[in-house]
Steps between C-alpha positions, in 0.01 A plus 500: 500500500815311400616191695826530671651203304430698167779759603746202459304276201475201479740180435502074497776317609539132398716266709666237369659287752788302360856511476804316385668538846431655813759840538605479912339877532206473367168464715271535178232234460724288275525158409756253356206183286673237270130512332313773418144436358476833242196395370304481860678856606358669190194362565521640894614802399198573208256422793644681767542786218080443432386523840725836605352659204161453601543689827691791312315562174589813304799589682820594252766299570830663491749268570528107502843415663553093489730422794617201674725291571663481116143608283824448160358128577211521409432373136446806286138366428384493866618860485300568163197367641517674827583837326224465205260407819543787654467767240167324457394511841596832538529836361865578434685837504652610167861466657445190672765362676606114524798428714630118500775451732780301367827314620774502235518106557168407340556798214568422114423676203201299370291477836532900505371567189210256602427731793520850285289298248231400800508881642755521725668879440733481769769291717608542840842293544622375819885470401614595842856552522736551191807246576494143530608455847250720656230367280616130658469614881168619417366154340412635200564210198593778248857640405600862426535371157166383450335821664646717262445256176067488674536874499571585181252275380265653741585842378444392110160371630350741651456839516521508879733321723609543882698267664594436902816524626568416925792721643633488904610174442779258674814687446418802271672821488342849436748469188392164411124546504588896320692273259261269437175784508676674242541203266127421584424899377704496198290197367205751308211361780211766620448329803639342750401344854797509759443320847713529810533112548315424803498148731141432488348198759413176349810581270819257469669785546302634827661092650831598404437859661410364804756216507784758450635356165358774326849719498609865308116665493575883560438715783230723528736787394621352229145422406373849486824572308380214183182704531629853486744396198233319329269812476822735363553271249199431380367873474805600348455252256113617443384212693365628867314307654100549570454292737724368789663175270427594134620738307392618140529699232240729419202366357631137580361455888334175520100590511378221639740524827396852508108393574613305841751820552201739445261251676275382228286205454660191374408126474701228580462150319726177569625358845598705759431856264314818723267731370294808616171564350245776543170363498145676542719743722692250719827431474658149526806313527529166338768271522467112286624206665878463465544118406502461138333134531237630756442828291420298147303258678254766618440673224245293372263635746587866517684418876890605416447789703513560832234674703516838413603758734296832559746790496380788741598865447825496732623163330441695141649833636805285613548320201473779283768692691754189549469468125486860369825613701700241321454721198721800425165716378350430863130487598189724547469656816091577429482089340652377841238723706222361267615166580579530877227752592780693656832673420821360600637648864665826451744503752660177336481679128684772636776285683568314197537784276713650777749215467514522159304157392200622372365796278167723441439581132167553373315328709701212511749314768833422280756291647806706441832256446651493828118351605504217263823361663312455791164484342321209758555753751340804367235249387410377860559891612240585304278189533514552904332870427 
């Protein structure tokens, strides 16, 4: 019989840790180094690369997604060496996919051809916001300017190109942010990721919150409303989204989110990256150590990991369905069951299509729209049947 993880594939994500600046909502494992050493991260990376491959051998890798942090630091030959060491280490699919995330500060014309050169086929962009004085509130060292100019070299780069864009922010209209989506939709992309911004802990932002100097964040109405206008827009313009933040156009979602949507296997390599691996029938969690010093230092001897953690059939059956329902396609009914060893309640299935949050369709539990604007809470409906 087929493993569960083989319904969703199988991934790597690499972390790289560093950044130019810290951005006052972000709680990613980032890090701001005068001196980076891109010889000895190679290095790290190669073994760490050597000794994941010996636990998974023959598996087809579908997607590598390098993530950070700012991975558009990263000297196009650390990425060529990482990317030729895993197609060696691995079997690859046909349509591979190879995701490097990049900020439009650390983006000219030359390093991106170095990265298509080294394998690279597509760029996730975190631009953000579209206007200078937004882009300033949320710390981000780039203009509007220079976003558009690290497009369009993006965009005669690669074949495939998404790029981030953070709405509910300090002071925005519904006709600002439609403003602003629309310019964002009229700029030939096939994907892009759109996030509700959120005040995270351990965040600048999150000390700002709490000290009350955080001022013009909408309501929850006015929330939903961003949401609710954001889908129009985008499906009208042959963008809907397929899963709660990112929306694409046919053909163009990103596959290697897609595994950890659809609950595949993935490793994780670099400080502070997760995993979840299927091994002789168990499933595990990994998680490296977060501190980029810490996490280099041990991999020498094979210890940048932390103990592993054992997942049991309620923790997988939970996970899968917290992921899944993020995604417009929904998940299995019969794959949940497998994983659980019993079916969701059916009183609470009922209630919730009742209200109007959830549908039945094929065998599958959708999230209808009016869910996803409250999705946590149909989540931990669900979860607590």
């Amino acid at each position: 019989m087929a493993e569960d993880w083989q319904n969703g594939g199988f991934g790597l994500y690499l972390h790289w840790p560093f950044c130019e600046a810290k951005c006052p909502y972000c709680d990613f494992n980032s890090h701001v180094s005068r001196q980076i050493d891109q010889a000895a991260w190679c290095s790290a990376y190669l073994t760490e690369l050597d000794r994941a491959a010996a636990e998974t051998p023959g598996r087809v890798l579908r997607s590598v997604f390098l993530g950070g942090g700012t991975p558009s630091l990263m000297d196009p030959d650390t990425v060529a060496r990482v990317i030729e060491k895993i197609r060696a280490l691995w079997p690859c699919a046909n349509d591979l996919e190879i995701t490097l995330e990049a900020n439009p500060g650390s983006v000219e014309a030359g390093r991106f051809r170095a990265y298509h050169a080294g394998g690279v086929n597509r760029i996730s962009m975190g631009i953000q916001a579209l206007n200078d004085a937004d882009l300033r509130r949320l710390g981000r060292l780039h203009t509007a300017d220079e976003a558009m100019k690290a497009f369009d070299i993006a965009r005669n780069t690669f074949d495939r190109v998404s790029f981030d864009l953070i709405y509910a922010r300090q002071g925005q209209s519904l006709a600002d942010w439609q403003a602003e989506l629309s310019r964002a939709l009229s700029m030939a992309v096939d994907h892009l990721s759109l996030y509700q911004l959120t005040i995270e802990q351990g965040t600048a932002f999150r000390d700002r919150y709490t000290a009350g100097k955080l001022h013009g964040l909408p309501d929850e109405d006015l929330g939903a409303d961003l949401y609710t206008m954001t889908q129009d827009l985008c499906g009208a313009q042959g963008m809907p989204a397929y899963e709660v933040s990112n929306h694409a156009r046919d053909g163009a979602q990103s596959r290697h989110n897609l595994i950890y949507w659809r609950y595949g296997d993935y490793i994780g390599v670099g400080p502070g990256a997760h995993g979840r691996l299927t091994l002789q029938g168990d499933r595990w969690a990994t998680e490296c150590y977060s501190n980029p010093a810490r996490w280099l230092a041990s991999v020498a001897d094979g210890s940048a990991e932390k103990p592993r953690t054992k997942l049991g059939r309620a923790d997988q059956a939970s996970e899968f369905l917290l992921m899944g329902l993020r995604l417009k396609e929904g998940v299995d009914l019969k794959r949940y069951e497998e994983l659980a060893g019993a079916p969701l309640h059916p009183s609470t299935v009922t209630e919730l299509v009742d209200l109007g949050m959830i549908s039945m369709d094929a065998g599958k539990i959708i999230v209808l729209d009016q869910g996803f604007i409250v999705l946590n809470a149909v989540i931990a409906e669900l979860l607590d049947a």
